[in-house]
The first five atom37 places (N, CA, C, CB, O) and aatype in JSON, in Angstrom:
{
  "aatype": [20, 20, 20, 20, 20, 20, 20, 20, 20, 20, 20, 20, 20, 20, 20, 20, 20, 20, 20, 20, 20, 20, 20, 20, 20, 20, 20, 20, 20, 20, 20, 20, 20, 20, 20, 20, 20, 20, 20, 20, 20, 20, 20, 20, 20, 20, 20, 20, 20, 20, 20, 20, 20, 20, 20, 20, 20, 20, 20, 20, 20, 20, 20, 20, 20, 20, 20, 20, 20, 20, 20, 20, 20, 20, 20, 20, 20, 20, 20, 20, 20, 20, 20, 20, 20, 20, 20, 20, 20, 20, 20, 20, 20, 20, 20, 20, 20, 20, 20, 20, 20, 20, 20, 20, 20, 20, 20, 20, 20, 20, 20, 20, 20, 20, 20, 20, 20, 20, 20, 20, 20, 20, 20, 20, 20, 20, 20, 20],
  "atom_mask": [
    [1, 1, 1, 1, 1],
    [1, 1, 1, 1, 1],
    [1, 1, 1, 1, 1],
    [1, 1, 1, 1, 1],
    [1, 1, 1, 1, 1],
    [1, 1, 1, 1, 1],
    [1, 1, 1, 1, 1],
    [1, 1, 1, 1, 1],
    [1, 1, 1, 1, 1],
    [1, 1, 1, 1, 1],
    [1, 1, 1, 1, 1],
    [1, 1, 1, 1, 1],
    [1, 1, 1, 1, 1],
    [1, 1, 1, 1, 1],
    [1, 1, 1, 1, 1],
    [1, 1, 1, 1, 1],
    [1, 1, 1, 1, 1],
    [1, 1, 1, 1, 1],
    [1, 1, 1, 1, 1],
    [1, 1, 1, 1, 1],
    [1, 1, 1, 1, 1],
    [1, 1, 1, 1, 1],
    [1, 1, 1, 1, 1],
    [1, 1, 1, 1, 1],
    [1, 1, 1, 1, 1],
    [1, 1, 1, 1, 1],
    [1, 1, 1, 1, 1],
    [1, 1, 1, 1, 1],
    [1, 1, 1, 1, 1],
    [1, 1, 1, 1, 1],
    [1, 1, 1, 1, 1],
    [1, 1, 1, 1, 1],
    [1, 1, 1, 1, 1],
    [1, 1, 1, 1, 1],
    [1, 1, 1, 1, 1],
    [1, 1, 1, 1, 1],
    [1, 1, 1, 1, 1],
    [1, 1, 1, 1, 1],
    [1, 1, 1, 1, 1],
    [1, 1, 1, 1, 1],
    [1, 1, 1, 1, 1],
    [1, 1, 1, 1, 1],
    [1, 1, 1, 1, 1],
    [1, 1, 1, 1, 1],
    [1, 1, 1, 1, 1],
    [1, 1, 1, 1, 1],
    [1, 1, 1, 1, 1],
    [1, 1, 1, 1, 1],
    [1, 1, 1, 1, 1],
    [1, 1, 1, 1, 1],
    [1, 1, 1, 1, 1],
    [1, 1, 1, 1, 1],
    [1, 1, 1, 1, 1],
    [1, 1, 1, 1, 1],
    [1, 1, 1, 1, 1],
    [1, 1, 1, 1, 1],
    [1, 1, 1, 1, 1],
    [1, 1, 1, 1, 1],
    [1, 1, 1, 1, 1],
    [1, 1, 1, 1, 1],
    [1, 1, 1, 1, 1],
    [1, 1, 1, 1, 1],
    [1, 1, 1, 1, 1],
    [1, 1, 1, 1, 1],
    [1, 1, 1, 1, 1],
    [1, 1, 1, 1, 1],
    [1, 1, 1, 1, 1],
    [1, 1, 1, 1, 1],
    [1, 1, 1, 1, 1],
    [1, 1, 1, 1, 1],
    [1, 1, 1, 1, 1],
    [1, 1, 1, 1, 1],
    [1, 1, 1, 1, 1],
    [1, 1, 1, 1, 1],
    [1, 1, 1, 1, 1],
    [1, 1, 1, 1, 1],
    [1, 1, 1, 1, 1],
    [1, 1, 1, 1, 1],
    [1, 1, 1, 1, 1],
    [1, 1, 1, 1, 1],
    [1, 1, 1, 1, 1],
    [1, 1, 1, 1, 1],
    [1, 1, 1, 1, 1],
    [1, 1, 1, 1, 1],
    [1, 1, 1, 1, 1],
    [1, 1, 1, 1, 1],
    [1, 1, 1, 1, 1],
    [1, 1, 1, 1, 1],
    [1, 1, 1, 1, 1],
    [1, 1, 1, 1, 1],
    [1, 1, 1, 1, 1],
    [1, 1, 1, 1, 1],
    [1, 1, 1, 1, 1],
    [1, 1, 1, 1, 1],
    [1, 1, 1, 1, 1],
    [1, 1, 1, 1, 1],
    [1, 1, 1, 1, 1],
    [1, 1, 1, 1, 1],
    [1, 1, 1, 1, 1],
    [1, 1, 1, 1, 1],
    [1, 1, 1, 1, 1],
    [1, 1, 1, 1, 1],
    [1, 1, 1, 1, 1],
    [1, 1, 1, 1, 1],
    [1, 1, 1, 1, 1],
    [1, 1, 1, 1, 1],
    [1, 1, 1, 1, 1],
    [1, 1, 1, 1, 1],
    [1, 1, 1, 1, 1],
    [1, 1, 1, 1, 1],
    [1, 1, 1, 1, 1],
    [1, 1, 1, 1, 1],
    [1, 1, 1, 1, 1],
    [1, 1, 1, 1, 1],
    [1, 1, 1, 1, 1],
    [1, 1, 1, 1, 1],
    [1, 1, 1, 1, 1],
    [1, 1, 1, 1, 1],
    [1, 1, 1, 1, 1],
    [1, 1, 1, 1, 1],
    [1, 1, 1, 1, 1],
    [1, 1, 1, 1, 1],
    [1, 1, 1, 1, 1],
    [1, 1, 1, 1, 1],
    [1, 1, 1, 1, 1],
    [1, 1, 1, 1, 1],
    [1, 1, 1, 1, 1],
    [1, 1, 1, 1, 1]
  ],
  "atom_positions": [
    [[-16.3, 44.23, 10.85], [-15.18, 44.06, 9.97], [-14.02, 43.37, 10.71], [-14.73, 45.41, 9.42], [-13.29, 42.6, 10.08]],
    [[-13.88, 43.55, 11.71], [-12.75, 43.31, 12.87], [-12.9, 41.21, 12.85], [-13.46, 44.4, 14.94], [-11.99, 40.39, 12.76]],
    [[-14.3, 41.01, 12.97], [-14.75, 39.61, 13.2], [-14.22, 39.02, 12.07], [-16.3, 39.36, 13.35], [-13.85, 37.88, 12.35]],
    [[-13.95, 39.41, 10.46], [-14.0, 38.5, 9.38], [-12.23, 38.74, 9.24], [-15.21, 38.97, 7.92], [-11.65, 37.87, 8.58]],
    [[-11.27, 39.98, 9.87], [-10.15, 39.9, 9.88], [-9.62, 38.75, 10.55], [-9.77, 40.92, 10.24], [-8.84, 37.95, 10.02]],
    [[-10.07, 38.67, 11.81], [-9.71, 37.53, 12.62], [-9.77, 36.19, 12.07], [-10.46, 37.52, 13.7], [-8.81, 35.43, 12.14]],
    [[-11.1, 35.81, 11.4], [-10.82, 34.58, 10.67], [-10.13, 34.65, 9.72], [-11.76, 33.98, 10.25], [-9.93, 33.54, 9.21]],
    [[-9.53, 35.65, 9.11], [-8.98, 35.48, 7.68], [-7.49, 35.21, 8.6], [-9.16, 37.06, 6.32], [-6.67, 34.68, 7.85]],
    [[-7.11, 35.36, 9.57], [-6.04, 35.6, 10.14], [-6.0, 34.41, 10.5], [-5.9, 36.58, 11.03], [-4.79, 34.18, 10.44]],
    [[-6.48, 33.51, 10.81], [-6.84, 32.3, 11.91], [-6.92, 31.32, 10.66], [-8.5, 32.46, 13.05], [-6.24, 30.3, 10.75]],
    [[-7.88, 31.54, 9.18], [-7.51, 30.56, 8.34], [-5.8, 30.66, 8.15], [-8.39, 30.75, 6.95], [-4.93, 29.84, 8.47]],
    [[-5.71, 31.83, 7.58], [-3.9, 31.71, 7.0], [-2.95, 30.87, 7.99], [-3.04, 33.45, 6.95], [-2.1, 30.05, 7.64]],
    [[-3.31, 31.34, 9.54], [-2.34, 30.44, 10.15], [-2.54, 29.0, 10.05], [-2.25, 30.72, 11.48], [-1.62, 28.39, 10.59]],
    [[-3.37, 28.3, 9.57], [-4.17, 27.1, 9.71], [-3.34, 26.41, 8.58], [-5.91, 27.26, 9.5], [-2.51, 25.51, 8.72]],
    [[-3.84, 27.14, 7.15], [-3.57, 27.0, 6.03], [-1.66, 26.96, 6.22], [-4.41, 28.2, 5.14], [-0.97, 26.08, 5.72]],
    [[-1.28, 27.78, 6.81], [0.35, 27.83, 6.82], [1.03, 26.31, 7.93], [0.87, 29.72, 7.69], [2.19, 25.91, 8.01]],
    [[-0.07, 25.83, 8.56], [0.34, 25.48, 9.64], [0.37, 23.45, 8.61], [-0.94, 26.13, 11.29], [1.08, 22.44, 8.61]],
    [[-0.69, 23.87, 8.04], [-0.87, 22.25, 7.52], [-0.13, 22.06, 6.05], [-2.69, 21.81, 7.31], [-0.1, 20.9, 5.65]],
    [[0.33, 22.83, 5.4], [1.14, 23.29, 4.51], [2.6, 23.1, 5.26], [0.71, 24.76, 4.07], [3.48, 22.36, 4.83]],
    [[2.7, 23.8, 6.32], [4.59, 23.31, 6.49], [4.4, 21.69, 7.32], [5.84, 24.85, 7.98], [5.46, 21.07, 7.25]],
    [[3.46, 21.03, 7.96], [3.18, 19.76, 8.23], [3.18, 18.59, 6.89], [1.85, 19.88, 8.91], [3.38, 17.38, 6.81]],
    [[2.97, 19.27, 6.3], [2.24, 17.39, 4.69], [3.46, 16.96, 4.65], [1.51, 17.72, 2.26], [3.54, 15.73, 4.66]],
    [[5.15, 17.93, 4.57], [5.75, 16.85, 3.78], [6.0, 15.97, 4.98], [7.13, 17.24, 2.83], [5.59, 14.82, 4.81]],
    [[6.55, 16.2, 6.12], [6.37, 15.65, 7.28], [5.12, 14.19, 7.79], [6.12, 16.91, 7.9], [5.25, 13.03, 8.19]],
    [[4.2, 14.95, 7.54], [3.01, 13.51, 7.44], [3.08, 12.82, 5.81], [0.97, 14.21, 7.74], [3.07, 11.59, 5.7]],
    [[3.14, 13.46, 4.89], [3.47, 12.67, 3.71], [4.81, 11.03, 3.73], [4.08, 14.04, 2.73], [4.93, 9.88, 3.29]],
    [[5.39, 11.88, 4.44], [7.09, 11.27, 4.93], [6.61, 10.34, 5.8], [8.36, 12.42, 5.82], [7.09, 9.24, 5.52]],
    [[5.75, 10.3, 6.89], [5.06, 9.45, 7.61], [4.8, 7.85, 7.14], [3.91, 10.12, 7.76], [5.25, 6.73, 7.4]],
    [[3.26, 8.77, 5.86], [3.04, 7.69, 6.17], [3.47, 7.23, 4.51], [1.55, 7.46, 6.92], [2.77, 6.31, 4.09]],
    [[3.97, 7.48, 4.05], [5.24, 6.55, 2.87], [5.64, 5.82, 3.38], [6.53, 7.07, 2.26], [5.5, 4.73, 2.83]],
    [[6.6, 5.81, 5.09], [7.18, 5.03, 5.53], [6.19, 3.67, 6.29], [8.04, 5.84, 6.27], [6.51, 2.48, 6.34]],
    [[4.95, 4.32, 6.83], [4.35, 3.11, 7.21], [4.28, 2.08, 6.22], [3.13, 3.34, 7.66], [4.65, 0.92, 6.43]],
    [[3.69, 2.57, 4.94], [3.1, 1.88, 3.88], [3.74, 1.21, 3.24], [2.57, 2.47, 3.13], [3.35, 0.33, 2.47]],
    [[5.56, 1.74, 3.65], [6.91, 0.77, 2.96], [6.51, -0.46, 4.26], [9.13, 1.75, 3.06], [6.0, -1.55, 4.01]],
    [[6.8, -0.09, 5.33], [7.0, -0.93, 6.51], [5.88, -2.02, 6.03], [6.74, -0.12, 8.1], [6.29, -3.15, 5.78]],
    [[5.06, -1.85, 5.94], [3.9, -2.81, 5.64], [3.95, -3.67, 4.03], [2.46, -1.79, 5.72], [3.75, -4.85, 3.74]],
    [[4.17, -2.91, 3.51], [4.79, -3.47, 2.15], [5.73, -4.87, 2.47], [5.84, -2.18, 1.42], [5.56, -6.0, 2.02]],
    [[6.56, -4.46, 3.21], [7.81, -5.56, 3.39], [7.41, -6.47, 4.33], [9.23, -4.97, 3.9], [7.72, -7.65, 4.25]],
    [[6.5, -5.83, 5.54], [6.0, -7.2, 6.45], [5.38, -7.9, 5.48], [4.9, -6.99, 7.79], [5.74, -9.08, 5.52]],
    [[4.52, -7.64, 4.53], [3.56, -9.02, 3.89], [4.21, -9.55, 2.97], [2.12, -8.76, 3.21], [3.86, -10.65, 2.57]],
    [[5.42, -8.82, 2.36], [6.49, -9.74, 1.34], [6.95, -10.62, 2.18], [7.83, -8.99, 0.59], [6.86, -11.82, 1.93]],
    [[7.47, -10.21, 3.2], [8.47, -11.11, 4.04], [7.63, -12.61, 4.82], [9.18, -9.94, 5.42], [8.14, -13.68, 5.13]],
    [[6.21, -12.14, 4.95], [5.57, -13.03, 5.45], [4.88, -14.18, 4.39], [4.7, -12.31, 6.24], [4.67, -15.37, 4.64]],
    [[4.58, -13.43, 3.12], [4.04, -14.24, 2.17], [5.44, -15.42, 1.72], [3.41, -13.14, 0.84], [5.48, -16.64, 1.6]],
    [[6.43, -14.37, 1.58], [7.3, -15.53, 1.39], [8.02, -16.95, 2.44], [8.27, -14.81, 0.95], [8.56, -17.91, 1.9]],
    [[7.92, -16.86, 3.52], [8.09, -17.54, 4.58], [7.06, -18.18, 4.34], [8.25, -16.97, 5.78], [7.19, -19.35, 4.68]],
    [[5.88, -17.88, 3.82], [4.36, -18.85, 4.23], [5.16, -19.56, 2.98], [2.19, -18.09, 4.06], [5.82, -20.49, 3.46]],
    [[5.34, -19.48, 1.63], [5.67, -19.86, 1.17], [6.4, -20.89, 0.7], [5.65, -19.41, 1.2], [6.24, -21.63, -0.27]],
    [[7.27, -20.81, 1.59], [8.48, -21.43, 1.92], [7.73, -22.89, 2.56], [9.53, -20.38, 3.07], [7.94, -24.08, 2.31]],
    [[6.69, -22.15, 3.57], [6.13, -23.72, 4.37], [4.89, -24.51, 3.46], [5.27, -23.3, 6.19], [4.38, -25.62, 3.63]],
    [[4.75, -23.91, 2.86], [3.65, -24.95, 2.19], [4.61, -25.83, 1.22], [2.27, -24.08, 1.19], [4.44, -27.04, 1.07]],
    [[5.63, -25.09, 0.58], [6.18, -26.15, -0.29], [7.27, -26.95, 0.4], [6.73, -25.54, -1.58], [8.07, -27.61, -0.27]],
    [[7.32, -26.9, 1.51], [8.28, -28.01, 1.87], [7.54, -29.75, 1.81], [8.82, -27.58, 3.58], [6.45, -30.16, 2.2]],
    [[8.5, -30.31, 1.24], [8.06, -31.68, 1.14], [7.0, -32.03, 2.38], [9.38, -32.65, 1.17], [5.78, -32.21, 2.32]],
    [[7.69, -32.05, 3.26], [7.29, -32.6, 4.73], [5.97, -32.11, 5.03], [8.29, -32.13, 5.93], [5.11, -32.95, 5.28]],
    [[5.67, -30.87, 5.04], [4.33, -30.19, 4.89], [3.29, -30.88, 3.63], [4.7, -28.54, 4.54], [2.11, -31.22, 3.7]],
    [[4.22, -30.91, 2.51], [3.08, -31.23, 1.55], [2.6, -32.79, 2.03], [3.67, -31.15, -0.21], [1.43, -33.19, 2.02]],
    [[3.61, -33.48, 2.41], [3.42, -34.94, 2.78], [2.41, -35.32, 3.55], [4.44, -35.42, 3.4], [1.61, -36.17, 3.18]],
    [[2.34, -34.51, 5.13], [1.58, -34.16, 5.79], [-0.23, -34.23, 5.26], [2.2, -33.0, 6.06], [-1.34, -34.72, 5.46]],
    [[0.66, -33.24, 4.39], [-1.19, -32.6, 3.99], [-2.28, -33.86, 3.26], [-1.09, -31.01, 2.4], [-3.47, -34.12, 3.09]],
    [[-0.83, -34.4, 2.99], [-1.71, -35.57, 1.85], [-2.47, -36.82, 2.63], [-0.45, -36.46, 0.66], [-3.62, -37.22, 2.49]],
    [[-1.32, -37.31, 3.56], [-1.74, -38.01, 4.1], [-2.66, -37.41, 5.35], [-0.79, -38.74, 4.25], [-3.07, -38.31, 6.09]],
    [[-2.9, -36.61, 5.58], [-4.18, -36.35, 6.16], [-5.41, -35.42, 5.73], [-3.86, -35.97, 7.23], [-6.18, -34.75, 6.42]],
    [[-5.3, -35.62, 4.25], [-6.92, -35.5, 3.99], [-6.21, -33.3, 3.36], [-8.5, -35.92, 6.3], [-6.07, -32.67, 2.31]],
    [[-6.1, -33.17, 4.2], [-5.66, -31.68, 3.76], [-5.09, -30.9, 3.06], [-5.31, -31.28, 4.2], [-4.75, -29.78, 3.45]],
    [[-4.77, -31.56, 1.33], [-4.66, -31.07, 0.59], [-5.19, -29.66, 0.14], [-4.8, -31.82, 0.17], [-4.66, -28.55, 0.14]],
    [[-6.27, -30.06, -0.2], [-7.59, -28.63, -0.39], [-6.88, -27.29, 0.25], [-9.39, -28.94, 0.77], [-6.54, -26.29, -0.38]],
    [[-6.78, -27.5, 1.39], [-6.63, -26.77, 2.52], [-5.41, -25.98, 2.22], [-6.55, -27.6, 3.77], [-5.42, -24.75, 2.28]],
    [[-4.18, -26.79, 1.83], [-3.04, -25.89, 0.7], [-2.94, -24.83, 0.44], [-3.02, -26.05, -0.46], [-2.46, -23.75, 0.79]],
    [[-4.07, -25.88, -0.99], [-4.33, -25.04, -1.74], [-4.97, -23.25, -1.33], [-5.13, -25.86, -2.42], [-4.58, -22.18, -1.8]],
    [[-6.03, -23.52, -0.31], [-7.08, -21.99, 0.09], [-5.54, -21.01, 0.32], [-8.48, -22.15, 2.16], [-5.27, -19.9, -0.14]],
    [[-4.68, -21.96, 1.26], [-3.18, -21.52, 2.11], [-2.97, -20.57, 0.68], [-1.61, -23.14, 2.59], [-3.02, -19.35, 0.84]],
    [[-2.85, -20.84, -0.01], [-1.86, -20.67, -1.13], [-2.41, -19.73, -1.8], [-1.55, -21.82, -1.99], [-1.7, -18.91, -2.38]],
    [[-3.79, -19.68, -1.86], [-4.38, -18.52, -2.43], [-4.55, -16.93, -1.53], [-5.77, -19.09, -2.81], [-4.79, -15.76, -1.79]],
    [[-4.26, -17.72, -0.43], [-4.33, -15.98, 1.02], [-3.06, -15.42, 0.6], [-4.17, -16.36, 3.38], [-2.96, -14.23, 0.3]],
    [[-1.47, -16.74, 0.53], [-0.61, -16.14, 0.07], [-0.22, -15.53, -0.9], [-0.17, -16.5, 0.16], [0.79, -14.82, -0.84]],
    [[-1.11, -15.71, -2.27], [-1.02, -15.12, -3.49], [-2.14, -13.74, -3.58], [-1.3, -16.33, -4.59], [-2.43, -13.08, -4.58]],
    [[-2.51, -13.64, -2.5], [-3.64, -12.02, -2.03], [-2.61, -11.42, -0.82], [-5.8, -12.51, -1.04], [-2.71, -10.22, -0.59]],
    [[-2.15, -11.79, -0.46], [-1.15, -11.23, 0.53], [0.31, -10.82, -0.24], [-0.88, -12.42, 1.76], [0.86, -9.77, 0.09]],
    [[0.67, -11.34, -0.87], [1.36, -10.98, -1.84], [1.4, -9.69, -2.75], [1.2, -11.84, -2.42], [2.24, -8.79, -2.68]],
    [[0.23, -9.77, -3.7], [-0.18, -8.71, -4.57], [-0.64, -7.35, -3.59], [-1.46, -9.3, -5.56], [-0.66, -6.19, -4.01]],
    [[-0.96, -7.71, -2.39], [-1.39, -6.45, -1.42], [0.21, -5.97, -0.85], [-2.66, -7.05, 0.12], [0.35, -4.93, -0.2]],
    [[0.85, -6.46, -1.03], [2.67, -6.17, -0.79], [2.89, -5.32, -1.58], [3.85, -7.33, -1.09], [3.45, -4.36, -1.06]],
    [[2.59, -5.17, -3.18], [2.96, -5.19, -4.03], [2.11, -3.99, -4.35], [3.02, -6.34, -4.59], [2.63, -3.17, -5.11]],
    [[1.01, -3.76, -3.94], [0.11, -2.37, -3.76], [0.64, -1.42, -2.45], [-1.65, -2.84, -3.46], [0.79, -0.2, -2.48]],
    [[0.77, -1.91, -1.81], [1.57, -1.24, -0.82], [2.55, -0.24, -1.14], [2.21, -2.13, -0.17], [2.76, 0.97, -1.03]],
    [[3.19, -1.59, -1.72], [4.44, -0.6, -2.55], [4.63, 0.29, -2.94], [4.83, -0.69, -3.35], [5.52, 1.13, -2.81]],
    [[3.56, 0.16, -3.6], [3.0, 0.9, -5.06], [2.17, 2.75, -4.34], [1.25, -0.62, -6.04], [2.06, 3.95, -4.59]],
    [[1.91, 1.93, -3.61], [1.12, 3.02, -2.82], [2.15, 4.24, -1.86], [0.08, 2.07, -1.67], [1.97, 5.41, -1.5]],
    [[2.88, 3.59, -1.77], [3.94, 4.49, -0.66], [5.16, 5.19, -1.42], [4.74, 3.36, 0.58], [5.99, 6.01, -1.02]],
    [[4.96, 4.6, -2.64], [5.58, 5.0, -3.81], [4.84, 6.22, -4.58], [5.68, 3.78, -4.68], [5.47, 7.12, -5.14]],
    [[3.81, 6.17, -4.54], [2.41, 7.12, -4.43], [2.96, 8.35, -3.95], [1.13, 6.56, -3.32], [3.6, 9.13, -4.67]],
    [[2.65, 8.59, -2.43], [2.69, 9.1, -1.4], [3.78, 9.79, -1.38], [2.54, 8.36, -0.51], [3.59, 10.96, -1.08]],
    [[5.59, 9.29, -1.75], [6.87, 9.83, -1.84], [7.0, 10.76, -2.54], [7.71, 9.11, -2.17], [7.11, 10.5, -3.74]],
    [[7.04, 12.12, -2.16], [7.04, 13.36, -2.55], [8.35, 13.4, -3.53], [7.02, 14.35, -1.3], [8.34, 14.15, -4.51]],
    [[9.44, 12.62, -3.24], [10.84, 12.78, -3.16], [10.86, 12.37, -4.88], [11.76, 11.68, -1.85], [11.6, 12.75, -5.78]],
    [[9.55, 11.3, -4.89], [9.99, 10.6, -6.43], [9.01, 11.03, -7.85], [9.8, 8.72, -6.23], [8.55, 10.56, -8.89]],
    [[9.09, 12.36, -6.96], [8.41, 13.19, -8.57], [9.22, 14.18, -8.98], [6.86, 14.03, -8.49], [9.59, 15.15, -8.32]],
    [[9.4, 13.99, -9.79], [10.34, 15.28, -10.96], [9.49, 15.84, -12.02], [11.75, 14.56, -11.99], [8.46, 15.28, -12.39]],
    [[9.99, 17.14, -12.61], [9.27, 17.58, -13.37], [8.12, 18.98, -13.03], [8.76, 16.42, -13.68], [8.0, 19.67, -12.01]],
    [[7.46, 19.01, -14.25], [6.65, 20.55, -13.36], [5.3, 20.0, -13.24], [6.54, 22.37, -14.38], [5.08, 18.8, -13.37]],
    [[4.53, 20.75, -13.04], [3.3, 20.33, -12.57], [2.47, 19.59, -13.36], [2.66, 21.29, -12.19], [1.84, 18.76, -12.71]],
    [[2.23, 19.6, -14.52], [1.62, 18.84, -15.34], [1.92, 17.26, -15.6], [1.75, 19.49, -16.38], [1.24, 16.28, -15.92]],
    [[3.6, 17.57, -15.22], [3.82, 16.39, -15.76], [4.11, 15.65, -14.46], [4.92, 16.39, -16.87], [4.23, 14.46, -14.72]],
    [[4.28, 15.91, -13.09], [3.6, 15.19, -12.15], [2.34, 15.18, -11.79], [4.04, 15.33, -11.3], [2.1, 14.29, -10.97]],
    [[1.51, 15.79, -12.07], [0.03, 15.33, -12.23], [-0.43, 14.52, -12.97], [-0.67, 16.1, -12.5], [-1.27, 13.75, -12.49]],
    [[-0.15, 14.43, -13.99], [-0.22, 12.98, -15.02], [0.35, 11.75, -14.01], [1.03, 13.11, -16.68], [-0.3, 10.82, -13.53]],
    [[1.43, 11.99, -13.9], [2.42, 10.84, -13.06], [1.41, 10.46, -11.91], [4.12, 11.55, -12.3], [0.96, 9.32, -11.91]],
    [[1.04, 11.3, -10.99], [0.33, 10.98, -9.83], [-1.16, 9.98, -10.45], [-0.07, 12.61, -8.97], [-1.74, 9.16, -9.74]],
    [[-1.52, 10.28, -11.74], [-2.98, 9.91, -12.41], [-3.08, 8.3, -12.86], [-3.21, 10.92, -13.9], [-3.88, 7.38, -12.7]],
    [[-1.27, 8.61, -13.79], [-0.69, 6.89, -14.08], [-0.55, 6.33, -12.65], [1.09, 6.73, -14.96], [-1.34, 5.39, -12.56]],
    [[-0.1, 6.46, -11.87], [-0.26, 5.92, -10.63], [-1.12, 5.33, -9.89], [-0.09, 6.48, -10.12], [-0.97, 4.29, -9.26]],
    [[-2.08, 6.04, -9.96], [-2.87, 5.85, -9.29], [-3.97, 4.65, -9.8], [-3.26, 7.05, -9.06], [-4.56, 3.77, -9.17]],
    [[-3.94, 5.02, -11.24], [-4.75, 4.25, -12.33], [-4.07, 2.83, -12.18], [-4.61, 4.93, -13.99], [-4.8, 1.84, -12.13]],
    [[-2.73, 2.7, -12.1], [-2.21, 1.01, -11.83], [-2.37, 0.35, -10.56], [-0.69, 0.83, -12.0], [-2.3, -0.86, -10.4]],
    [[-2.64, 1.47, -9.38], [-2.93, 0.65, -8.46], [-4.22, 0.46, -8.1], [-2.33, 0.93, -7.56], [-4.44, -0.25, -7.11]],
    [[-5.49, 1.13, -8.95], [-6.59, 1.01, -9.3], [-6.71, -0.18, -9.87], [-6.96, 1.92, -9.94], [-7.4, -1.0, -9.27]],
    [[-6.03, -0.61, -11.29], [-6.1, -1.77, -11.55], [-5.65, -3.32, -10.55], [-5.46, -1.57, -12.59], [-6.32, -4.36, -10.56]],
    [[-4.59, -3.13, -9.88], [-4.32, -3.58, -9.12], [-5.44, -4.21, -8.1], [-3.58, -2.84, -8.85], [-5.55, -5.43, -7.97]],
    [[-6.23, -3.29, -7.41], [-6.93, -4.06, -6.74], [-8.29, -4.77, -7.22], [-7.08, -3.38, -5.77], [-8.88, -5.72, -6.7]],
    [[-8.64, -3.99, -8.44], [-9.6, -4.93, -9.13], [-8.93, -6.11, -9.34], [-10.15, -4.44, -10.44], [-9.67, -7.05, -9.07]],
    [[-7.9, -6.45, -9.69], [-7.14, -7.34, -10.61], [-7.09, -8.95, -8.8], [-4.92, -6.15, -11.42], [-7.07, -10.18, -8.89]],
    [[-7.11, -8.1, -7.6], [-7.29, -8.76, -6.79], [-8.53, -9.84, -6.43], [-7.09, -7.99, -6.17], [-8.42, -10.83, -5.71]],
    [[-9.9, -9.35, -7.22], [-10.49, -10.42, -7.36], [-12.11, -9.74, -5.96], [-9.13, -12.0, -6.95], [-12.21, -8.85, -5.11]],
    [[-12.83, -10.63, -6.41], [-14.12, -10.2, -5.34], [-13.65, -10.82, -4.23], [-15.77, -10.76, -5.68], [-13.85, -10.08, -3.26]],
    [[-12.93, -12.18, -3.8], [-12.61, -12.81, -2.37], [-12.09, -11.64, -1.96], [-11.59, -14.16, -2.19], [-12.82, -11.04, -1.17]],
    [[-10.83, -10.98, -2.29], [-10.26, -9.8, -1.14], [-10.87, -8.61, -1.39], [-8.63, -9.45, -1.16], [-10.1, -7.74, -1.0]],
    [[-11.69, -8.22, -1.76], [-11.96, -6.98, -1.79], [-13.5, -7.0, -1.41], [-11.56, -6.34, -3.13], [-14.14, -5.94, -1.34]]
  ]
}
């Protein structure tokens, strides 16, 4: 009897121990998933920025590398929408941005999840 006290003692601390940890790792990794969110906005748009400059496009033409742009242009428009899941995702994750009682953040967590479900289908067979 003594043997199954001990584990019941040893789960609870376990159970108490990863319970006062989530919002802490929740808080984590929200913040990675923002951080990353904004590196690929910030980068898609800079790429952005260089493909449509005249001088670049000029470039491209006169040496054959048009096409090539274009592929440019499609990593940036998958790098983009993965910004935009990111987002979406760390937005997910933010404990802070649910209100309400349980049902009705469980739904919330379900709509959520379901758009960024769509989301990556919506990304296409090349990225996924």
């Amino acid at each position: 009897m003594r043997f199954f006290d001990k584990v019941k003692s040893g789960a609870a601390r376990l159970f108490h121990k990863v319970t006062d940890a989530a919002p802490s790792i929740l808080g984590k990794i929200t913040s990675g998933l923002k951080v990353g969110s904004d590196l690929l906005r910030k980068g898609s748009q800079f790429s952005t920025q260089v493909i449509n400059n005249p001088i670049v496009r000029g470039l491209a033409a006169v040496t054959g590398m048009g096409p090539e742009l274009g592929a440019i242009s499609t990593v940036i428009n998958g790098a983009n929408k993965a910004s935009q899941i990111l987002g979406k995702t760390s937005n997910l994750s933010d404990v802070s941005s649910y209100r309400g009682d349980k049902v009705g953040v469980t739904s919330d967590i379900l709509q959520r999840a379901r758009r960024i479900a769509d989301d990556v289908k919506d990304l296409g067979p090349q990225f996924v």
